[in-house]
C-alpha positions as CSV (number, residue, x, y, z in Angstrom):
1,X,7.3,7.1,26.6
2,X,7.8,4.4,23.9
3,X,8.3,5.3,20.4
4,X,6.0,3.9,17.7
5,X,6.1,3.7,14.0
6,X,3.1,3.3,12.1
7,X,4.7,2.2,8.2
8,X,2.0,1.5,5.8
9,X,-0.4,4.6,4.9
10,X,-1.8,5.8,1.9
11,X,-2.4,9.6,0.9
12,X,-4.7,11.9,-1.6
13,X,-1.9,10.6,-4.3
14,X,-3.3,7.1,-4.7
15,X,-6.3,6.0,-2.8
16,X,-6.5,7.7,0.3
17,X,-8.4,11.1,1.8
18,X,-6.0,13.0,3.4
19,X,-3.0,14.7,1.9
20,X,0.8,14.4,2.8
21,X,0.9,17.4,5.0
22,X,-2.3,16.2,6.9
23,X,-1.0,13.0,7.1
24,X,2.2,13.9,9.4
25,X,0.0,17.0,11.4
26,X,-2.6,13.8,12.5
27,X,0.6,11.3,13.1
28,X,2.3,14.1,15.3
29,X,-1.3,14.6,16.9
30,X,-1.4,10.8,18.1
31,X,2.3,10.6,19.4
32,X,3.7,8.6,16.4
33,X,7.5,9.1,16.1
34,X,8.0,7.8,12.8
35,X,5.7,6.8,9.6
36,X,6.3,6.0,6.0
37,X,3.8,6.9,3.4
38,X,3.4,3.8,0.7
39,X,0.8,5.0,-2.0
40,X,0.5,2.6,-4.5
41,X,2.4,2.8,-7.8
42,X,3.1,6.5,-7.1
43,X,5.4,8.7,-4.7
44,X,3.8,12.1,-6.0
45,X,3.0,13.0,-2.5
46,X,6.8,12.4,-1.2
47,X,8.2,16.1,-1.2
48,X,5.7,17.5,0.4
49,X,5.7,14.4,3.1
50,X,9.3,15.4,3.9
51,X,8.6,19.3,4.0
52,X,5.9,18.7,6.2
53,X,7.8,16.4,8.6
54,X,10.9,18.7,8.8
55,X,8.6,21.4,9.9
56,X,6.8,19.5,12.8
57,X,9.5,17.4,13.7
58,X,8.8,13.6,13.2
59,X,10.3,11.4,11.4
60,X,9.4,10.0,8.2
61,X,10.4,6.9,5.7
62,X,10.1,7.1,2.2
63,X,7.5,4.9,0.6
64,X,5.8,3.4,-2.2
65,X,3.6,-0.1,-2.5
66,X,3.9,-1.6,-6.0
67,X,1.1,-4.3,-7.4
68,X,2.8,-7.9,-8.7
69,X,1.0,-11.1,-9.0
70,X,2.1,-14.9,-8.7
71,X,-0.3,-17.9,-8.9
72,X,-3.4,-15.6,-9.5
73,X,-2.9,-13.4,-6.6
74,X,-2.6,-10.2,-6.2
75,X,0.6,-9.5,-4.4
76,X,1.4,-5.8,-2.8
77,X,5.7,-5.4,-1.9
78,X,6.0,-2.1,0.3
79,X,9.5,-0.6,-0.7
80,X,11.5,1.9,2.3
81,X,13.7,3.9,2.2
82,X,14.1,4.5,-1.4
83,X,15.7,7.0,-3.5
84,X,12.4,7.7,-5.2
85,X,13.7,10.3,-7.5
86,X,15.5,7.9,-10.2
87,X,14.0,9.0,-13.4
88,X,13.7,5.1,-14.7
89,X,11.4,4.5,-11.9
90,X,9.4,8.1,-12.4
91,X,9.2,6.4,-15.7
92,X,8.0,2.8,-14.5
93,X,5.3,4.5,-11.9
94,X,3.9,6.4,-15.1
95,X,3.4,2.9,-16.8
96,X,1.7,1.4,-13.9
97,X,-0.6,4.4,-13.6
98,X,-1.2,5.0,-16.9
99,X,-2.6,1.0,-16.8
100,X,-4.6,1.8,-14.0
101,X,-7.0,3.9,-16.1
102,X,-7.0,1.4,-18.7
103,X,-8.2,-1.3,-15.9
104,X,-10.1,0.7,-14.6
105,X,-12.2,1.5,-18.0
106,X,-12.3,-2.2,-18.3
107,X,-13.9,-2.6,-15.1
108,X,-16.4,0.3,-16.0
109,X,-17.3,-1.8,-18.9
110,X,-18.0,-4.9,-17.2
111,X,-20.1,-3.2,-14.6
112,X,-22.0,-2.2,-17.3
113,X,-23.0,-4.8,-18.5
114,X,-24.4,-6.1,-14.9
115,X,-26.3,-3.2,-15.5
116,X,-24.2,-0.6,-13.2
117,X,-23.8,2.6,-14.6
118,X,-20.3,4.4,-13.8
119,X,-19.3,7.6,-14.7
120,X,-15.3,6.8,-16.1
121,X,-14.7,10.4,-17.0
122,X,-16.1,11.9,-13.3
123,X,-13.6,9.6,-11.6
124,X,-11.0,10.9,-13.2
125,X,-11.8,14.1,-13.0
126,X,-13.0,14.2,-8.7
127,X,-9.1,12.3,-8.7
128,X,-6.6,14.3,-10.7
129,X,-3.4,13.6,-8.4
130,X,-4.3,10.2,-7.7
131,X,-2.8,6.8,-9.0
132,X,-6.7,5.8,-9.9
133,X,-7.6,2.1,-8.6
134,X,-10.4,0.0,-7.5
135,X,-11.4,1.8,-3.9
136,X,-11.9,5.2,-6.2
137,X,-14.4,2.5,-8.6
138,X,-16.1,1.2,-5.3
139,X,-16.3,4.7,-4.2
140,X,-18.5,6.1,-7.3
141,X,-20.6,3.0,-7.4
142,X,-21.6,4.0,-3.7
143,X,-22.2,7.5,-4.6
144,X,-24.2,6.0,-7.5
145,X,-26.1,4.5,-4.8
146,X,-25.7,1.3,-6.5
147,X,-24.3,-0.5,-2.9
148,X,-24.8,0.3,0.4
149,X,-21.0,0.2,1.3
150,X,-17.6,0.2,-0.5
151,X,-16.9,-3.2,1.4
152,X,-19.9,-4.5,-1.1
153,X,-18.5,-3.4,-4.0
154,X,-15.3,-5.2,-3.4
155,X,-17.1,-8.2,-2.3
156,X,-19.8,-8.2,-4.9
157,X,-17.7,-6.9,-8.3
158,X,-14.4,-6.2,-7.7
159,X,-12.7,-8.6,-5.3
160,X,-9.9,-10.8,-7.0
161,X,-12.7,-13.7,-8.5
162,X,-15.3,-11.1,-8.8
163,X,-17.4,-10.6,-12.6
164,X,-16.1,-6.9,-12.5
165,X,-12.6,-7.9,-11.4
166,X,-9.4,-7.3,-14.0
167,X,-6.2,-8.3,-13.6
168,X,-3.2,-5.6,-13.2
169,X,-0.2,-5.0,-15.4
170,X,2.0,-8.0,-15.4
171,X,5.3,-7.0,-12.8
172,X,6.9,-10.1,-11.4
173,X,7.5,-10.5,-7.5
174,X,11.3,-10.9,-8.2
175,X,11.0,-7.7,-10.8
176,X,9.7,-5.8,-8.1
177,X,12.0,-6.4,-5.3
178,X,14.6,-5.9,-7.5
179,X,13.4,-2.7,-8.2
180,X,13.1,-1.8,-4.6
181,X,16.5,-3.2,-4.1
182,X,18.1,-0.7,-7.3
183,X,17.0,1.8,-5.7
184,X,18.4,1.1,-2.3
185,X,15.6,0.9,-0.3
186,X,13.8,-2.4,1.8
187,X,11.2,-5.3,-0.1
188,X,8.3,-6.4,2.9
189,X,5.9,-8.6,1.9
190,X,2.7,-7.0,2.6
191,X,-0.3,-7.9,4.6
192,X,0.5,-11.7,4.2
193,X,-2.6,-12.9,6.1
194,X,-5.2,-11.6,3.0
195,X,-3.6,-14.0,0.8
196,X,-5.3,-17.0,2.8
197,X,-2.7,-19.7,2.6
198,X,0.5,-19.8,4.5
199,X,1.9,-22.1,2.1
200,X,1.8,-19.2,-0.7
201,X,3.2,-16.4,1.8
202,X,6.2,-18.9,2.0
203,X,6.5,-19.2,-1.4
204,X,6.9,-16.1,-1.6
205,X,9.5,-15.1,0.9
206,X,12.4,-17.6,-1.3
207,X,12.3,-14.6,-4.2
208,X,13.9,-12.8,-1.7
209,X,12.4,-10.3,0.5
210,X,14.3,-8.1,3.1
211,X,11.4,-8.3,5.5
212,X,7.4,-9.2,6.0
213,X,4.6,-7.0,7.4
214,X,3.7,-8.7,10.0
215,X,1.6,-6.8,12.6
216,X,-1.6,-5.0,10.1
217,X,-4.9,-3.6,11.0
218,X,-6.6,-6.8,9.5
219,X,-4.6,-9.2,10.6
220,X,-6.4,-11.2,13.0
221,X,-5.0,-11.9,16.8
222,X,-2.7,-14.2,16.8
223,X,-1.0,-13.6,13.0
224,X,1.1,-11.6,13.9
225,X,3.2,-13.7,16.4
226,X,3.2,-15.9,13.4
227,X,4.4,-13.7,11.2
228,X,7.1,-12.4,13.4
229,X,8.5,-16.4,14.0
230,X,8.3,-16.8,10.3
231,X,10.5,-14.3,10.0
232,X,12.6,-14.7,12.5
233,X,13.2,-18.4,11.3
234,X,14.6,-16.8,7.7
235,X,16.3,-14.1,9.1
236,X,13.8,-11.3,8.3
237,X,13.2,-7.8,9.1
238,X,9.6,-6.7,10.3
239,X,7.0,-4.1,9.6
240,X,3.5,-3.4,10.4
241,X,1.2,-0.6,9.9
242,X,-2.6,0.5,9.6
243,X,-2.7,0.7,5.8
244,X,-5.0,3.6,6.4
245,X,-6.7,5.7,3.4
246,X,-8.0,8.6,5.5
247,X,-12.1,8.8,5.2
248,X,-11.9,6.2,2.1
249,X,-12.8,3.6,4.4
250,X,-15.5,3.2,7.4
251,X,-12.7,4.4,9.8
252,X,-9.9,6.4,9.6
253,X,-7.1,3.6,10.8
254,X,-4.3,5.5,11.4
255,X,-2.1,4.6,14.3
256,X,-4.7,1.8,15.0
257,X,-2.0,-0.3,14.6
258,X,1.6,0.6,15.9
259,X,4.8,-1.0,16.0
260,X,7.8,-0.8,18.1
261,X,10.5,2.2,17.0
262,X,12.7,-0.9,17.4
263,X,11.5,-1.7,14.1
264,X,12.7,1.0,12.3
265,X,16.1,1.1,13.8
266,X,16.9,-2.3,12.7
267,X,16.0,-1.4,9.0
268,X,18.2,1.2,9.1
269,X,21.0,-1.2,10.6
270,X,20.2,-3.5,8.0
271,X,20.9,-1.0,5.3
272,X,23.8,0.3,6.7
273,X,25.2,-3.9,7.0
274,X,24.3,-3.9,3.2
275,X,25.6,-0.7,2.0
């Protein structure tokens, strides 16, 4: 039987349903050998990711997906392998969060004043362990009733572009894998297909990142072969995952989409090579 990895999911810790420990019980349940938990700007869930892996035997990757931007865009960098317990980066996480609830009280405001009521303090208080962001906001405003999906309220008010959208904290690309890098873990370039223009995702690449997600659950057929010659042609490593957030989302994705074991092993060879 081949091995398969599936190295971008989220947990109860930023915007996803499930926690750690369910997390690994479901990735054993479907045959995955080895997955990475990547919540955004946290790794709050980590410990209990690696307890719970030890006990049922699969393999896990430390994780976290930090939030940069260049030319306007909202650019996500998935970090492996990390030693996630520095205390400066405890510290930087706690900024990024701590800005999360300020953006997302700004975005409160502004749906406001379209004349959508959102309860800031309920949010908050339904999501005490989480790294707050926009699928919790998209979330209330369907319990409000006030869309018929979560998919609207991105496309409607809070889609990069959109009249409730605000902009995150300011963290350079090259800040961010340097970051990943101090800590000495792996910089992938995620989901490069949602930032619509090719041209950008090589742009990007030159600030110097160990590898690119290639294969994701929304990357159309076809972008992913694309991805992996891109890659190949600079000399860089590959990932792919689901990017799955539990029940958050219409499906639950997880091991939806796979990659090859092969995958990890030459991360880890990479590391070793660097090291």
């Amino acid at each position: 039987m081949n091995r398969e990895a599936d190295l971008h999911l989220h947990s109860m810790y930023s915007d996803g349903t499930f926690s750690p420990a369910e997390i690994l019980r479901r990735a054993k349940e479907l045959s995955l050998s080895c997955i990475s938990i990547t919540d955004h700007d946290t790794v709050a869930g980590l410990d209990e990711a690696f307890k719970a892996a030890n006990e049922i035997d699969i393999e896990f990757i430390s994780g976290v997906e930090l939030s940069s931007s260049y030319r306007d865009r909202e650019i996500h960098i998935l970090g492996y392998f990390i030693d996630y317990k520095e205390e400066w980066f405890l510290n930087r996480l706690k900024s990024f969060r701590d800005f999360r609830k300020l953006r997302l009280l700004k975005m409160v405001k502004k749906l406001r004043d379209c004349g959508l009521s959102v309860n800031y303090e309920k949010i908050l208080n339904d999501n005490p362990k989480a790294a707050i962001g926009r699928l919790h906001l998209g979330k209330a405003l369907y319990e409000e009733g006030h869309i018929s999906s979560i998919k609207e309220a991105f496309d409607r008010y809070l889609g990069e572009g959109k009249s409730c959208y605000v902009e995150k904290e300011e963290l350079s690309v090259p800040r961010a894998i340097e970051m990943v890098r101090s800590l000495g873990g792996i910089s992938v370039l995620a989901h490069p297909y949602l930032l619509r223009d090719d041209s950008i995702v090589a742009e990007l690449l030159d600030f110097g990142f160990d590898g690119i997600e290639a294969a994701h659950f929304k990357h159309p057929k076809g972008t992913e072969k694309r991805y992996s010659k891109m890659a190949g042609e600079r000399g860089l490593l590959l990932s792919g995952g689901s990017d799955c957030h539990g029940e958050a989302r219409a499906d639950i994705l997880m091991g939806k989409k796979r990659v090859p074991y092969d995958i990890v092993i030459k991360m880890k060879e990479y590391l070793d090579e660097r090291r």
